[in-house]
C-alpha positions as CSV (number, residue, x, y, z in Angstrom):
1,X,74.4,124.6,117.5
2,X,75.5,126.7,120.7
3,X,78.5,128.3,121.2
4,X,80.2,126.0,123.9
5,X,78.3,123.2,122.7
6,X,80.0,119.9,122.0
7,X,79.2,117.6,119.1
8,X,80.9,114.0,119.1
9,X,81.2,113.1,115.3
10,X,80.8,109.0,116.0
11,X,80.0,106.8,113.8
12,X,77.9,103.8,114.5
13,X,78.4,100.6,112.3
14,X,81.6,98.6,111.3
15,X,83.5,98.5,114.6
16,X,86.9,96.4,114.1
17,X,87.2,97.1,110.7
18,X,90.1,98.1,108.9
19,X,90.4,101.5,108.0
20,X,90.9,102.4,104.3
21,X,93.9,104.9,102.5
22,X,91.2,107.0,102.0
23,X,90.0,107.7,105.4
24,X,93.3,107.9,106.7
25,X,93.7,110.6,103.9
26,X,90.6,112.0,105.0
27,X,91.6,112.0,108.9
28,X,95.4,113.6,108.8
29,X,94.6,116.9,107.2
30,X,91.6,117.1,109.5
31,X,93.9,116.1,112.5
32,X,96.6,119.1,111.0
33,X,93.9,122.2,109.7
34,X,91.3,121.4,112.9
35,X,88.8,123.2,110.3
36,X,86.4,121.3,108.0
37,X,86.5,123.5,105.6
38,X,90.1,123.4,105.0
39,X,91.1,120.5,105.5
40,X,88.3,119.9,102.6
41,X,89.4,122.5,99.9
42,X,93.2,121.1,100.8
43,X,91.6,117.5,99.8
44,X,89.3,118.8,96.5
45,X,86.4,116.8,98.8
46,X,83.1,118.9,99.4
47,X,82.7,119.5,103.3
48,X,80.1,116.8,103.7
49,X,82.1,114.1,102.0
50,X,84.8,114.9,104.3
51,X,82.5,114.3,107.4
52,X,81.1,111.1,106.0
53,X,84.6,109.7,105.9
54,X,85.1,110.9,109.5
55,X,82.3,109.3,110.6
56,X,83.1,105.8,108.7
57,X,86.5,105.9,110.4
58,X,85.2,106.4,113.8
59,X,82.5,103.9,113.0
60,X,85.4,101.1,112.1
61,X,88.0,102.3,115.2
62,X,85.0,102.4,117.6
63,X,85.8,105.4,118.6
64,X,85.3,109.8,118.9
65,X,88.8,111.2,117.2
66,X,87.4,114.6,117.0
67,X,85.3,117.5,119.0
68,X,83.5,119.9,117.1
69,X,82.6,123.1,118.9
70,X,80.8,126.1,116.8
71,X,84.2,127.6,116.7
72,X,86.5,124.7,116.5
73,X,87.4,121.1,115.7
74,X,89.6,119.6,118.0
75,X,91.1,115.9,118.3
76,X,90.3,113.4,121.3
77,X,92.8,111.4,122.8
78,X,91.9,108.5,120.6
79,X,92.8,111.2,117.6
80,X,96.1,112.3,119.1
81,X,97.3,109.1,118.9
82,X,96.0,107.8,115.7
83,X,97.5,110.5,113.8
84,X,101.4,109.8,113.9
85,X,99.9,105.8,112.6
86,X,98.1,107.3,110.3
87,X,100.8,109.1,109.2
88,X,102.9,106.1,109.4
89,X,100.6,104.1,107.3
90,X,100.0,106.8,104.4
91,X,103.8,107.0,104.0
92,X,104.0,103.2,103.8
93,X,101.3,103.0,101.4
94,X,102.9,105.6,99.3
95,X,106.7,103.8,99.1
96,X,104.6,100.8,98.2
97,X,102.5,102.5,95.4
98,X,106.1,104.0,93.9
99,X,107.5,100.8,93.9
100,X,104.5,99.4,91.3
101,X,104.4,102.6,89.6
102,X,105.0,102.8,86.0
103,X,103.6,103.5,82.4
104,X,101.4,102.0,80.3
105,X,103.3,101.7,77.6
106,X,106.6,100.3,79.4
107,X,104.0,97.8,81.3
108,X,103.6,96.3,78.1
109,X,106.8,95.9,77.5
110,X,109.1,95.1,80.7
111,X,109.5,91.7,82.3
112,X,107.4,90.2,85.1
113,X,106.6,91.9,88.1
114,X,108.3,90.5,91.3
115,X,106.1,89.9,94.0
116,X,107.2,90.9,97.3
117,X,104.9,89.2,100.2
118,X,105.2,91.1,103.9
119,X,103.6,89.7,107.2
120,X,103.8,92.7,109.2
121,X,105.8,94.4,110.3
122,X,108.4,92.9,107.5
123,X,112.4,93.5,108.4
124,X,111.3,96.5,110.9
125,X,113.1,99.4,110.1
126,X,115.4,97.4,107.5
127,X,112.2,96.6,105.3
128,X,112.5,99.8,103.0
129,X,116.3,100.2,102.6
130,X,115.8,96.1,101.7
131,X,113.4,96.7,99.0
132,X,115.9,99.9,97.6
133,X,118.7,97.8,97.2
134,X,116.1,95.1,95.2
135,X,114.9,98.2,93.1
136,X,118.6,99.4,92.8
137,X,120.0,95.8,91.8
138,X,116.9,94.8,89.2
139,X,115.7,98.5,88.2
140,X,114.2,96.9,84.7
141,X,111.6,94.6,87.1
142,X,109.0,96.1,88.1
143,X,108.4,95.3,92.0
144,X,104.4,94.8,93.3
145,X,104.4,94.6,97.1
146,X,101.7,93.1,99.2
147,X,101.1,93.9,102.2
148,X,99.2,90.6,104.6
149,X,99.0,88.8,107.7
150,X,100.3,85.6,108.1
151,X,102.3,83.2,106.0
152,X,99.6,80.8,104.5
153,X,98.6,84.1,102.5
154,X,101.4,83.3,100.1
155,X,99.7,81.1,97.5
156,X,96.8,83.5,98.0
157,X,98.7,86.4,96.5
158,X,100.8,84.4,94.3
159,X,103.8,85.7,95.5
160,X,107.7,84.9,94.6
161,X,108.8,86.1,97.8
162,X,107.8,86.7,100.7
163,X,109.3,88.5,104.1
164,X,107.2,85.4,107.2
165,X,106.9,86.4,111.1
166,X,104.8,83.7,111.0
167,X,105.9,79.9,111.1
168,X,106.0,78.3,107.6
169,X,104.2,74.7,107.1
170,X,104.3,74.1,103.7
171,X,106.4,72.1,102.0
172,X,106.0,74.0,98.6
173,X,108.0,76.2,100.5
174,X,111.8,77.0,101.2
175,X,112.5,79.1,104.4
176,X,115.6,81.1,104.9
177,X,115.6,82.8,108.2
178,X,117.0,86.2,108.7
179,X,117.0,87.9,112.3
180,X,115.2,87.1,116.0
181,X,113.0,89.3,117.4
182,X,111.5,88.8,121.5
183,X,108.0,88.3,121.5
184,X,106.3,90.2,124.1
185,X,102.7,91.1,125.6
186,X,100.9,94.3,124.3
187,X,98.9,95.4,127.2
188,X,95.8,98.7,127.6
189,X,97.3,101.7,128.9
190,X,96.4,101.4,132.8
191,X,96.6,97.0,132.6
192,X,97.2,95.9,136.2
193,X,100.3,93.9,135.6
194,X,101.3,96.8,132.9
195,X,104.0,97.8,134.9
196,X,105.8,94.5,135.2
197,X,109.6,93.8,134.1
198,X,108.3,90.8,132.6
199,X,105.4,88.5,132.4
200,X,104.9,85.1,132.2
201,X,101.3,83.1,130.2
202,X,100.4,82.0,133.4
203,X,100.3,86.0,135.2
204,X,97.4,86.4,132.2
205,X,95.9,83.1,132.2
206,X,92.8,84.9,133.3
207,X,92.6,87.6,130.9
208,X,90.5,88.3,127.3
209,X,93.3,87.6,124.1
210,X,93.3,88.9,120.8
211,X,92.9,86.1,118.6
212,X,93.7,86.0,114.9
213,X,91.1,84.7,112.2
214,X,90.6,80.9,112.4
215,X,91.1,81.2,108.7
216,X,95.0,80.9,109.4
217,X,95.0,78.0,112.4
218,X,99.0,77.9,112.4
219,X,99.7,82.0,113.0
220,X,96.5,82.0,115.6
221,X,98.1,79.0,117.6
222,X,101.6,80.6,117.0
223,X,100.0,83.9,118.3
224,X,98.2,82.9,120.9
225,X,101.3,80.7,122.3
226,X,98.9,77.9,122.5
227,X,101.7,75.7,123.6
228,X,102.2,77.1,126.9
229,X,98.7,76.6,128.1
230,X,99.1,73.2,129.2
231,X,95.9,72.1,126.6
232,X,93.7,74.9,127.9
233,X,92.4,77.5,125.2
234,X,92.9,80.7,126.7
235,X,90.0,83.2,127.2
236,X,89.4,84.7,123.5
237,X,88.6,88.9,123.8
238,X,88.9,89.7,120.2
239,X,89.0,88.6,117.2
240,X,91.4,90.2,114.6
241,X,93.0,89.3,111.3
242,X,95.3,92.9,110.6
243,X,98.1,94.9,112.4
244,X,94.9,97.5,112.8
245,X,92.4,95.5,114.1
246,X,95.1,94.3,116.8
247,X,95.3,97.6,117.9
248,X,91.3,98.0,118.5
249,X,91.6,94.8,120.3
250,X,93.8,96.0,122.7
251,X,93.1,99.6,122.8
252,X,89.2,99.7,122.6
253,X,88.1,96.4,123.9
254,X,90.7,95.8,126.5
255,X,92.3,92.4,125.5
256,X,96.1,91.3,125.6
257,X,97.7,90.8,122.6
258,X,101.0,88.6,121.8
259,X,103.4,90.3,120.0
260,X,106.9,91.8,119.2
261,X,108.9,93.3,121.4
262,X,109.1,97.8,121.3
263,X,109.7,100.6,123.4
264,X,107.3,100.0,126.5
265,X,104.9,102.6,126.2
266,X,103.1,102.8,123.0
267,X,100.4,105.4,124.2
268,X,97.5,103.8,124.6
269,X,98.9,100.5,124.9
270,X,101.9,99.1,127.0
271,X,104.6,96.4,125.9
272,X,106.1,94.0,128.4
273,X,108.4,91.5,128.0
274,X,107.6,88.1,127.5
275,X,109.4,86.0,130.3
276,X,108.3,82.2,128.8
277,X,108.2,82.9,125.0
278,X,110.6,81.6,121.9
279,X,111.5,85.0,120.1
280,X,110.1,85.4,116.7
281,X,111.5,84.7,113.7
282,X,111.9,86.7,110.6
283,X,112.4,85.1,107.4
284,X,112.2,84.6,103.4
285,X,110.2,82.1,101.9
286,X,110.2,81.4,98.5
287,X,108.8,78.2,96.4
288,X,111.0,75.6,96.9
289,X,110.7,74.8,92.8
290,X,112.0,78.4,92.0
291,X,115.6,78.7,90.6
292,X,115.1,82.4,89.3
293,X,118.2,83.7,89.5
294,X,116.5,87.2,90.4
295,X,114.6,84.8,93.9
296,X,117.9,83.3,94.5
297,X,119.8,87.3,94.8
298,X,116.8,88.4,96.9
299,X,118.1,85.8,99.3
300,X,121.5,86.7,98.5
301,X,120.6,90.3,98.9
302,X,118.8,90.1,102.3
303,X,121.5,88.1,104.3
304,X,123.8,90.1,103.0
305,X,121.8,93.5,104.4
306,X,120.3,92.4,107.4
307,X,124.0,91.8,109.8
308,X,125.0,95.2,107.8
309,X,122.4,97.3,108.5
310,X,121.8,95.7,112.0
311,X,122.1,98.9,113.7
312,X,118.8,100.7,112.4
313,X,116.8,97.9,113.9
314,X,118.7,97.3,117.4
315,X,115.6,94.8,118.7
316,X,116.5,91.9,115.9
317,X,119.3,89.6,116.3
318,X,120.5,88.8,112.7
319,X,121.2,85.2,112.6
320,X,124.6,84.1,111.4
321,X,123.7,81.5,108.7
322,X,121.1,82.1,105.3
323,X,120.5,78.0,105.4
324,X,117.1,77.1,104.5
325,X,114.8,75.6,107.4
């Protein structure tokens, strides 16, 4: 290879897909040592492994995060901002993995896990000191957390709790709302209309939508606002069933995206306000059959946090009342 030459490590099958722990443990060291060959003896991964996980990760974001010179490795635009994500994620990840950690021996011993359902993004910024004050309060139950996308995966984790962004139809289920939250439109960096106060359906009645999996008919209607489009389905762009694959919808493939109101520029995309749109609502469900007294003081515990903590997450509203919908 030339000195000066360019090299585009791409790779060239799985677009959409969700990215692993594995290549986003792969990717950040790359992203920080910009040299192979340290950021592969930092790993304990042989050089070539390290550029075969590269190269999946591109293959699945559809996209070139780095360019390799003879002399250097740098990151593309795409990789700039993937890596403070990434970094997000592999944080997440870990508080979630130290939550279920524990020996074998006491396994064998202790009580029933809890499981903890969360439709992303959870409680925002209140999600981890909520799941603290659980592990503080119970610290002889062991807490799983699961991580999925819309509220009818309850009963496919088996779950005993579960923080919803999603509307709940199920009557196995008892709903306890928490905090509002303004939907909003996630637009591509550069959109037309990207730098409107607000936006109505009808100002993108003409444009390509993310869509979520027809496997879960209720969140892709909910998320799709179906009910403001008079009847009409509106133009389907992309297809996507996680936070991730969202994001290559919107970034890589140039749909518009319903979502949750943020800080208006999120790099490559843009959020705008949602001028027609019910906010969301955040909220516990748990099985409408379960008197656990350790289910009921996660209720307990959550509307008691949410109004007190209020202040790390200034974009939800708490709601007054913990009634069951």
């Amino acid at each position: 290879m030339g000195t000066g030459h360019v090299t585009r490590i791409r790779g060239t099958a799985g677009g959409g897909a969700s990215p692993t722990g594995n290549e986003l443990r792969g990717f950040v060291p790359l992203a920080e040592e910009l040299h192979f060959g340290r950021a592969a003896d930092r790993l304990g991964v042989a050089q070539s492994s390290l550029s075969e996980t590269i190269r999946r990760l591109e293959g699945k974001l559809d996209a070139v995060l780095f360019e390799r010179t003879s002399r250097r490795v740098e990151p593309s635009a795409a990789g700039r901002r993937l890596l403070p994500m990434a970094r997000e994620a592999l944080a997440a990840m870990s508080a979630m993995q130290e939550l279920d950690v524990r020996p074998a021996e006491a396994a064998r011993t202790s009580p029933s896990p809890l499981r903890i359902g969360i439709e992303v993004p959870g409680v925002n910024e209140l999600t981890g000191p909520l799941l603290q004050a659980l592990r503080r309060r119970h610290p002889a139950t062991p807490i799983a957390v699961h991580e999925f996308s819309c509220a009818h995966g309850f009963f496919d984790h088996d779950l005993d709790v579960a923080i919803v962004r999603t509307p709940v139809i199920d009557e196995r289920l008892e709903v306890h709302p928490l905090a509002s939250q303004d939907r909003a439109f996630i637009l591509p960096a550069g959109h037309p209309a990207a730098d409107a106060d607000r936006l109505s359906v009808l100002d993108l009645q003409d444009e390509p939508f993310v869509a979520l999996d027809e496997r879960a008919p209720v969140a892709r209607a909910y998320w799709l606002a179906l009910e403001r489009w008079g009847g009409e389905l509106p133009r389907v762009g992309a297809r996507a069933f996680t936070a991730t694959e969202i994001q290559v919808g919107v970034q890589h493939l140039g749909a518009v995206a319903i979502g949750l109101s943020a800080p208006r520029d999120q790099g490559a995309m843009t959020v705008v306000e949602a001028a027609d749109l019910s906010p969301n609502t955040v909220a516990l469900a748990v099985r409408a059959d379960d008197g656990r007294p350790i289910v009921e003081d996660v209720v307990r515990l959550a509307g008691d946090l949410v109004p007190r903590l209020a202040h790390l997450a200034p974009e939800l509203t708490p709601l007054e009342a913990l009634e069951p919908a």
